[in-house]
C-alpha positions as CSV (number, residue, x, y, z in Angstrom):
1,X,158.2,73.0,183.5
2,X,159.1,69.9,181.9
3,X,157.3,66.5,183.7
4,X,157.7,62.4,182.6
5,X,154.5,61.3,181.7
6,X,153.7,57.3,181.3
7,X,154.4,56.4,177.9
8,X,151.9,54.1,175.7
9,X,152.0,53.0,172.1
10,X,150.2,55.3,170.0
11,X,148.6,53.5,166.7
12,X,148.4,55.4,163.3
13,X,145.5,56.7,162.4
14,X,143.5,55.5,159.4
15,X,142.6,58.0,156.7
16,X,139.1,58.1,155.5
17,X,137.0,56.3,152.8
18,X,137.3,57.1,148.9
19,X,136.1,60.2,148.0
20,X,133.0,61.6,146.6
21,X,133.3,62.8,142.7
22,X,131.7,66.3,142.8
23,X,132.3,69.6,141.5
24,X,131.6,73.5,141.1
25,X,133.2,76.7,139.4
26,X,133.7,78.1,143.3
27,X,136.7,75.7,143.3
28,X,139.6,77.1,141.2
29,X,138.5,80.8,143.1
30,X,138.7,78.8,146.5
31,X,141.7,77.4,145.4
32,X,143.4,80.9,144.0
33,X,142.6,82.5,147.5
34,X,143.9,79.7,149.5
35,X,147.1,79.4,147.9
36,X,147.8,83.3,148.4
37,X,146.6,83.2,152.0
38,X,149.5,80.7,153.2
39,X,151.4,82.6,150.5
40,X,151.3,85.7,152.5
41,X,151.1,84.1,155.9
42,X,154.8,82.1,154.9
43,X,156.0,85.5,154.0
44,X,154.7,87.9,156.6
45,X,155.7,84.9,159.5
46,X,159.2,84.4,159.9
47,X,161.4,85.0,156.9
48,X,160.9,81.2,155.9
49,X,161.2,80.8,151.9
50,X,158.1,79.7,150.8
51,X,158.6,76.4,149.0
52,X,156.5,74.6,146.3
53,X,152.7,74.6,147.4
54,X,150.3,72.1,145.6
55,X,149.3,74.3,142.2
56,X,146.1,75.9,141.9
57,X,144.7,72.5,139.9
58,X,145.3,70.6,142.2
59,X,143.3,72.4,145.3
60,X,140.7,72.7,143.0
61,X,140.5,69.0,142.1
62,X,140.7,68.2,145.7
63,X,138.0,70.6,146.6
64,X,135.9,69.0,143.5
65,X,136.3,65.5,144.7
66,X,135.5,66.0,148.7
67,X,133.0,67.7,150.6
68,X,134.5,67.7,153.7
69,X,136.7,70.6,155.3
70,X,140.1,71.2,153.3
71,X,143.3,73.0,154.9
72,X,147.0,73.9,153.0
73,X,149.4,73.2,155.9
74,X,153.0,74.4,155.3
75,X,155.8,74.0,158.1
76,X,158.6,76.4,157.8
77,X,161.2,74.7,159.7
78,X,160.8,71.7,157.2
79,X,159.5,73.3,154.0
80,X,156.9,70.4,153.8
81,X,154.0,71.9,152.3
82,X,150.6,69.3,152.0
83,X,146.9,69.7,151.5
84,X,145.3,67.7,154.3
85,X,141.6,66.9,154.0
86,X,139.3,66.1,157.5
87,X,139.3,62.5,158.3
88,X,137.6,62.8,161.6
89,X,135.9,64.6,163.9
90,X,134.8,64.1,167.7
91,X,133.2,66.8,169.2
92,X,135.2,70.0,168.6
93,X,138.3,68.1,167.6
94,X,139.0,67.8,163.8
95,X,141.7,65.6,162.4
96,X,142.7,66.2,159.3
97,X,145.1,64.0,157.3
98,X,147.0,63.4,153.6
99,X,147.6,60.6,151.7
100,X,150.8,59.2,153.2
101,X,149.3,59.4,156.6
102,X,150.7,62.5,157.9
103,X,147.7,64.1,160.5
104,X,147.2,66.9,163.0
105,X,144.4,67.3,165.2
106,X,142.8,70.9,165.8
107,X,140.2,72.0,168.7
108,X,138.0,74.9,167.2
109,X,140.9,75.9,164.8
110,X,144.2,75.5,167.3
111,X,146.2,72.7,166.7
112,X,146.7,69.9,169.9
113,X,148.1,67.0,168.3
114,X,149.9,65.5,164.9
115,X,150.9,62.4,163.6
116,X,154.0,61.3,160.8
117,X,155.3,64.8,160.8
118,X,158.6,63.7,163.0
119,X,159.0,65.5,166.5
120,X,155.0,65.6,167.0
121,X,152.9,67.1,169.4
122,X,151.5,64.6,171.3
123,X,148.7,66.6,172.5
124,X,148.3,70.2,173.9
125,X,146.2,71.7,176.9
126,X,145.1,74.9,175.9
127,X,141.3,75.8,176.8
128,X,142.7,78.8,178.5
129,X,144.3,80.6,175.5
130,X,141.1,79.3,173.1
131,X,138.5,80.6,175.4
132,X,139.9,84.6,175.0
133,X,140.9,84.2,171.4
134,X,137.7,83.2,170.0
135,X,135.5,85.4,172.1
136,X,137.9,88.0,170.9
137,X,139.1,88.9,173.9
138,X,142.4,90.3,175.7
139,X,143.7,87.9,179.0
140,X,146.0,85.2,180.2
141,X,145.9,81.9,180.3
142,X,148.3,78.7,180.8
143,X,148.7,75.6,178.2
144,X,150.6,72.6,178.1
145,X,152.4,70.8,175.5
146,X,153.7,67.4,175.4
147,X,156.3,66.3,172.7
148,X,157.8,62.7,173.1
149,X,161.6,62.4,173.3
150,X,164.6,60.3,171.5
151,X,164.1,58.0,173.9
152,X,160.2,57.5,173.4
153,X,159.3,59.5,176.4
154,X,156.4,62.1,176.5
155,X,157.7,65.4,178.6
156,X,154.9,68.2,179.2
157,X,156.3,72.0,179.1
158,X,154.4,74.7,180.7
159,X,153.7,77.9,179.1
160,X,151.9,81.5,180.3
161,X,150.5,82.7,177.4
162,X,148.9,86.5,176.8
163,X,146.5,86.5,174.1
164,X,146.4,90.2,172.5
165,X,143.4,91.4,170.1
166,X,144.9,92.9,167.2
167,X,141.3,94.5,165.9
168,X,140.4,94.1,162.2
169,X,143.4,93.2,159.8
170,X,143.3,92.1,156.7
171,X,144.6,88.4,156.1
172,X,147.7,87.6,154.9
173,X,147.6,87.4,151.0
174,X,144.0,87.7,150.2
175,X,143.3,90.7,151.6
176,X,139.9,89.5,153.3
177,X,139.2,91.2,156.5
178,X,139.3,88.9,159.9
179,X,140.2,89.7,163.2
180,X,143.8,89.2,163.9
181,X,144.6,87.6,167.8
182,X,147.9,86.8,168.9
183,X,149.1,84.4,171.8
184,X,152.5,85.2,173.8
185,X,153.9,82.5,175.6
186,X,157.0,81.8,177.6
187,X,158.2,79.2,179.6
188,X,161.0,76.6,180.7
189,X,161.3,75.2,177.1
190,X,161.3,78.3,175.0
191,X,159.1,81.5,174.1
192,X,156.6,81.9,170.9
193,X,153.7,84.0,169.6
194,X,151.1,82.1,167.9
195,X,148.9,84.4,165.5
196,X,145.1,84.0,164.6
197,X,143.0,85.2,161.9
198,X,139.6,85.0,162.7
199,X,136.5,85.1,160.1
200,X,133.2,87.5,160.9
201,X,131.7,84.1,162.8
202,X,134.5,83.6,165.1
203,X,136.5,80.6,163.3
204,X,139.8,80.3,162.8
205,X,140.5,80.7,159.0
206,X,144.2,80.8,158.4
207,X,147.3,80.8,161.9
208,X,150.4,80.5,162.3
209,X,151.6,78.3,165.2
210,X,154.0,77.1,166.9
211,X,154.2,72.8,167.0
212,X,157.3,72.4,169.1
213,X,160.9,72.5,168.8
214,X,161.2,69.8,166.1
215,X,158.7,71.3,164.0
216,X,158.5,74.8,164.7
217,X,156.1,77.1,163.2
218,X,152.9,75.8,160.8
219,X,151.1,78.0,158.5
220,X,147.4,76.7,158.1
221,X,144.5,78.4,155.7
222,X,141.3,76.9,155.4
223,X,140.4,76.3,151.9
224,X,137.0,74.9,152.9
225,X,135.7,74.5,156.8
């Protein structure tokens, strides 16, 4: 169901402070596993070609010079590929951003919101689906998505969404086991299956979800949370 919502400016968002200089020997193996998570994810996804991810240097550098949580984002439709480091957090909302100011905004691990990446989410209603996926559990549940248009607009779409629990699965790539949970939506604008991996404490390591119809599909593996 599509619905006009008041429009309002929305500023940039500012990217964090300089970084901390530290490092450890657990960063190139962070790094190596990372890289073949959204590796696997990019291949198992869609049929997307997998483009040119930031080297194995430079996830490790990145994990050597911040403490704070680090994810590899690739979106298929676009073939941008960026390590985006976590700017902000409010409560269970985490915005993580890159260096030319590119940003998305997750709740406990599912994405509501992003910023610079061209057709954004403006922000998402989805309590419903994140509720049964991280207590692992089988239901349905409704969320909303609101995308602004050519004509600076925001329109909300309505989706019913079944989320599915897939049982143990190894993840994409690495191999690690993680409990795989999908959500299957339809509605007025289209229909999509998000997919969650899930680590032994319940978070959201690595997905696959779908931003819209501009953006499509996004691949996200935590290299540090």
């Amino acid at each position: 169901m599509k619905r006009p919502l008041v429009t309002r400016a929305i500023a940039p968002l500012a990217l964090a402070a300089a970084l901390a200089a530290c490092g450890n020997d657990d960063s190139a193996r962070q790094s190596t596993a990372v890289l073949r998570n959204v590796a696997g994810l990019i291949t198992g996804g869609g049929g997307a070609a997998a483009p040119a991810a930031p080297t194995g240097e430079q996830v490790a550098q990145t994990l050597a010079n911040t403490d704070q949580p680090v994810a590899l984002v690739n979106l298929e439709a676009s073939q941008l590929t960026a390590l985006l480091i976590r700017i902000e957090q409010n409560g269970r909302y985490d915005t993580y951003g890159s260096s030319d100011r590119r940003t998305v905004t997750f709740k406990d691990g599912m994405i509501t919101a992003s910023r610079g990446l061209g057709g954004d989410l403006m922000s998402a209603s989805l309590d419903g689906s994140l509720a049964l996926v991280s207590a692992r559990r089988a239901g349905s549940a409704v969320r909303q998505m609101r995308f602004l248009d050519g004509e600076d607009q925001i329109f909300a779409y309505e989706f019913t969404c079944t989320v599915t629990d897939n049982g143990t699965q190894p993840m994409p790539g690495s191999g690690k086991p993680t409990r795989k949970m999908t959500e299957s939506c339809g509605g007025d604008l289209r229909s999509f299956e998000n997919s969650y991996y899930l680590d032994g404490a319940g978070d959201i390591v690595a997905s696959r979800q779908w931003m819209g119809p501009v953006l499509g599909y996004v691949n996200v593996a935590q290299a540090r949370k």
